[in-house]
SEDREN-212951 format. One record per atom (N, C-alpha, C): x, y negated, z negated; residue in one letter. Coordinates in steps of 0.05 Angstrom, whole numbers, padded with zeros to 5 digits, always signed. Each point is the difference from the previous one (the first is absolute). Layout:
XYZa ...
END
This chain:
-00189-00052-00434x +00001-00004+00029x -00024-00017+00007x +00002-00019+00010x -00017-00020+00014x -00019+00013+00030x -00016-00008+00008x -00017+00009+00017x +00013-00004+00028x +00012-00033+00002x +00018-00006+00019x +00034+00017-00004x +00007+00023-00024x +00021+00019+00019x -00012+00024-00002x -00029+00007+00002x -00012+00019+00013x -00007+00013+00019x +00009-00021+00037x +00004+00017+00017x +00009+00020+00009x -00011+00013+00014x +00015+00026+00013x -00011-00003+00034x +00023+00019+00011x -00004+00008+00027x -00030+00000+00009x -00016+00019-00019x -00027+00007+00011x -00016-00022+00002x +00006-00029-00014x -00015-00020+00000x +00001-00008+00034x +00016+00005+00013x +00001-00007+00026x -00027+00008+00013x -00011+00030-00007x -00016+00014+00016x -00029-00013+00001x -00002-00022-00009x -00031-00007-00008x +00007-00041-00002x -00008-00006+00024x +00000-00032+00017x -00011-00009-00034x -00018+00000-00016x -00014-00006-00027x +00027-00018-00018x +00016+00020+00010x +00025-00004-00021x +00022-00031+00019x -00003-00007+00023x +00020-00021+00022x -00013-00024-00018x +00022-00019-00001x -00009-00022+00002x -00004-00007+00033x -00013-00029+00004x +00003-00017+00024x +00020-00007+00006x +00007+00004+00035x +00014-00006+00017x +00023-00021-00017x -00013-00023+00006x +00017-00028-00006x +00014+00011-00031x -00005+00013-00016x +00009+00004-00024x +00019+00017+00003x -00004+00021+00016x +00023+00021+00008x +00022-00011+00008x -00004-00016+00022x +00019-00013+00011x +00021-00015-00004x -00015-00022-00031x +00014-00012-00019x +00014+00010-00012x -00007+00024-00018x +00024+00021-00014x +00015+00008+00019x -00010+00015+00022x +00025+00003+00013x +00028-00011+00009x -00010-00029+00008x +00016-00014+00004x +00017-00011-00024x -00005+00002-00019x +00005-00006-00027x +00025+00029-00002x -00007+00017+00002x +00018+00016-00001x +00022-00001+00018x +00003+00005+00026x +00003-00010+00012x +00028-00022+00000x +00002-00019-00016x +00014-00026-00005x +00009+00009-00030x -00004+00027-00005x +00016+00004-00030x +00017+00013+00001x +00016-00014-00017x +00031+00031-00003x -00003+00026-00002x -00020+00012-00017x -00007+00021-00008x -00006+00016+00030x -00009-00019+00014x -00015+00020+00028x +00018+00009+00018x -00004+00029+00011x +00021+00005+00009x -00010+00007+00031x +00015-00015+00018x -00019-00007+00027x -00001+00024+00023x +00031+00015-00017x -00001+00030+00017x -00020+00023-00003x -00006-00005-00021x -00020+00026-00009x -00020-00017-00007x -00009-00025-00005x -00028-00012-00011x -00012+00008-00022x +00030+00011-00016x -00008-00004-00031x +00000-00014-00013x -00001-00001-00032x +00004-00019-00017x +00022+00013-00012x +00020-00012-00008x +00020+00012-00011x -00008-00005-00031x -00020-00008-00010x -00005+00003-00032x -00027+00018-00003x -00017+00011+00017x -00015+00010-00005x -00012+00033+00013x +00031-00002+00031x +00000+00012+00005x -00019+00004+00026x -00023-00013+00001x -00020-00001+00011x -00001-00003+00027x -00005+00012+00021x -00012-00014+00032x -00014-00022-00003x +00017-00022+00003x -00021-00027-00002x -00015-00008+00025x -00003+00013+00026x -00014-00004+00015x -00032+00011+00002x +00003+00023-00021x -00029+00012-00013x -00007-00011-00026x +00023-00004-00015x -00005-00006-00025x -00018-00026-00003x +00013-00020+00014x -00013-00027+00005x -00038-00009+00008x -00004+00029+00006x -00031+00008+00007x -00027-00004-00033x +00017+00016-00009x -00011+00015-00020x -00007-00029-00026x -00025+00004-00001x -00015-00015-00019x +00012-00006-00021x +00007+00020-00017x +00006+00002-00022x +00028-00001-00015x +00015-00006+00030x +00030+00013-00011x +00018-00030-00002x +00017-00005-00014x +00013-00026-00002x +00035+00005-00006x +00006-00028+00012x +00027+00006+00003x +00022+00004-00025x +00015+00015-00004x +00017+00013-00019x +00007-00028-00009x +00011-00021+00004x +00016-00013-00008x -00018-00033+00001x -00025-00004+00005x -00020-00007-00001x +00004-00039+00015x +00003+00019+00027x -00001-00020+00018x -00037-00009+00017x -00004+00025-00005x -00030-00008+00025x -00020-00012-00035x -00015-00026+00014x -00006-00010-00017x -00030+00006-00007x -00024+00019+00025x -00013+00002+00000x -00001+00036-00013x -00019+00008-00022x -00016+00014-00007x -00033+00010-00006x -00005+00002+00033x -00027+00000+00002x -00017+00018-00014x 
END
């Protein structure tokens, strides 16, 4: 297991773990414009994930490896 599919929920609880704004935004929207994303619930349909939190999180990268940034 890689470090980037080591998030969890709790990583939310501590700002240390967000990327920046403009970066959030980019994945999000990135999701967003993918098949996988599912616009009723704002999941990912491959990872399962809330991509409206998930997209925060420093460390976490997209299942199917669209977001190009791993800060």
């Amino acid at each position: 297991m890689s470090e980037h599919d080591s998030v969890t929920p709790f990583d939310l609880l501590n700002n240390k773990n967000y990327v920046q704004k403009d970066i959030r935004n980019e994945r999000f929207n990135i999701c967003k414009g993918c098949d996988y994303f599912i616009s009723l619930t704002g999941t990912c349909r491959s990872c399962g994930c809330f991509m409206g939190l998930k997209t925060w999180l420093k460390h976490a990268s997209c299942p199917i490896d669209k977001w190009s940034d791993h800060p």
